[in-house]
GULUM-202704 format. One record per atom (N, C-alpha, C, O, CB): x, y, z. Coordinates in steps of 0.001 Angstrom, whole numbers, plus 500000, padded with zeros to 6 digits. Glycine has a CB too. Layout:
N
XYZ;...
REM end
This chain:
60
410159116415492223;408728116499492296;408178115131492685;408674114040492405;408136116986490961;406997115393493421;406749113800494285;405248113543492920;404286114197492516;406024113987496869;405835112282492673;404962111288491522;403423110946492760;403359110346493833;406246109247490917;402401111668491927;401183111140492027;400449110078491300;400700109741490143;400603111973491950;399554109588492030;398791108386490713;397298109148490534;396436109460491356;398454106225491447;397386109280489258;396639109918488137;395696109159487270;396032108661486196;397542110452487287;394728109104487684;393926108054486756;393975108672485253;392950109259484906;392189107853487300;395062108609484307;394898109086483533;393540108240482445;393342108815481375;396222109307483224;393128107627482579;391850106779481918;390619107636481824;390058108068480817;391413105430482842;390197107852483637;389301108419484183;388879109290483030;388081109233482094;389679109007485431;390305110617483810;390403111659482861;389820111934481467;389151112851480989;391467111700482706;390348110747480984;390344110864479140;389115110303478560;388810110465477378;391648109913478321;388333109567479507;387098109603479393;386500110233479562;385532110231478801;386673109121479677;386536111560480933;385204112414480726;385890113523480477;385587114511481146;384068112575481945;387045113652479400;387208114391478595;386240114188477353;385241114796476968;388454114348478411;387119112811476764;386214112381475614;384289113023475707;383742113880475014;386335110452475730;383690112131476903;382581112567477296;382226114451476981;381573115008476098;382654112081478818;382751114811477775;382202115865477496;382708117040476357;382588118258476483;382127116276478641;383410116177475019;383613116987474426;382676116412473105;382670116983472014;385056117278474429;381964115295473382;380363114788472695;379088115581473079;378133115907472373;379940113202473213;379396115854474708;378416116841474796;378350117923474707;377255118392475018;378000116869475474;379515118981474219;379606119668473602;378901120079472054;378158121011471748;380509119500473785;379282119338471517;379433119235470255;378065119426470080;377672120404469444;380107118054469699;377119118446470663;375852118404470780;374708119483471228;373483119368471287;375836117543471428;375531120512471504;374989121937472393;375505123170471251;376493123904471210;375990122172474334;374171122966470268;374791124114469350;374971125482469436;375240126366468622;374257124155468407;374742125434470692;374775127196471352;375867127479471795;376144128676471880;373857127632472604;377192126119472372;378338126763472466;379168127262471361;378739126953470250;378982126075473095;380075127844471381;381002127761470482;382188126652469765;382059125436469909;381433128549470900;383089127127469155;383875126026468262;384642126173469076;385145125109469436;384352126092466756;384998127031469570;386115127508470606;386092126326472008;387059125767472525;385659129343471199;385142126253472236;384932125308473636;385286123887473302;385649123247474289;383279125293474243;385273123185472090;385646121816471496;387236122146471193;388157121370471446;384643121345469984;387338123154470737;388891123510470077;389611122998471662;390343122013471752;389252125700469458;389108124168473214;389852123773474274;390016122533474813;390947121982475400;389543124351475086;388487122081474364;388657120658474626;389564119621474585;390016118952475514;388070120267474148;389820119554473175;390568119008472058;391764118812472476;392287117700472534;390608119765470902;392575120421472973;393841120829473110;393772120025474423;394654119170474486;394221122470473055;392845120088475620;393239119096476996;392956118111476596;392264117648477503;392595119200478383;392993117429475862;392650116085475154;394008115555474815;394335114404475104;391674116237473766;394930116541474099;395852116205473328;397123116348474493;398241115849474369;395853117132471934;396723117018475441;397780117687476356;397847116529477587;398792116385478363;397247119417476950;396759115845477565;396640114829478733;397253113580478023;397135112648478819;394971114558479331;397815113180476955;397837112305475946;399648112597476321;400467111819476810;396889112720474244;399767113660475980;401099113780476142;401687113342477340;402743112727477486;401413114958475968;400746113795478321;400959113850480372;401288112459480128;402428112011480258;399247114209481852;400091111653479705;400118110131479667;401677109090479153;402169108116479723;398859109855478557;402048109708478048;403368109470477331;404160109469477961;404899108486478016;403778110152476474;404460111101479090;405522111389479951;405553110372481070;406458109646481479;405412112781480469;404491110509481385;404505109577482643;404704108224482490;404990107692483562;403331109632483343;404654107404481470;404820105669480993;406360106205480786;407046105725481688;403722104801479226;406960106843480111;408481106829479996;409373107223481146;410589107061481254;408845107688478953;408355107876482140;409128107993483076;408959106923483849;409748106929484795;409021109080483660;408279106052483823;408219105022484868;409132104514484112;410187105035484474;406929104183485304;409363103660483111;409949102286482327;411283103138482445;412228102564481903;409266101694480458;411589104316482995;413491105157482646;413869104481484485;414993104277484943;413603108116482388;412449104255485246;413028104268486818;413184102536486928;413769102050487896;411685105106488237;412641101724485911;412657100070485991;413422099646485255;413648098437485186;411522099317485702;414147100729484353;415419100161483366;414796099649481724;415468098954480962;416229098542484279;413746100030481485;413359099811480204;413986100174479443;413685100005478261;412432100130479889;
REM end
């Protein structure tokens, strides 16, 4: 699989972002922060994979 560059930062900021403005919109549901949350936690992981896979290709 061909390695893209991923602002994973970007991302996790207007994740973060818009799971404040969520929260703040009492007409959505719990459900919409819950999904949030989970791509929150799932991009966190992406992030993990991807730093160990670089430092496995530089000999870390």
């Amino acid at each position: 699989m061909k390695h893209s560059n991923i602002d994973f930062n970007k991302i996790s900021q207007v994740l973060s972002n818009t799971i404040e403005a969520v929260k703040e919109d009492q007409n959505l549901s719990s459900v919409a922060i819950e999904q949030l949350q989970t791509a929150q936690n799932e991009l966190q992981q992406a992030m993990t994979f991807s730093i160990s896979s670089v430092h496995k290709k530089i000999g870390y």
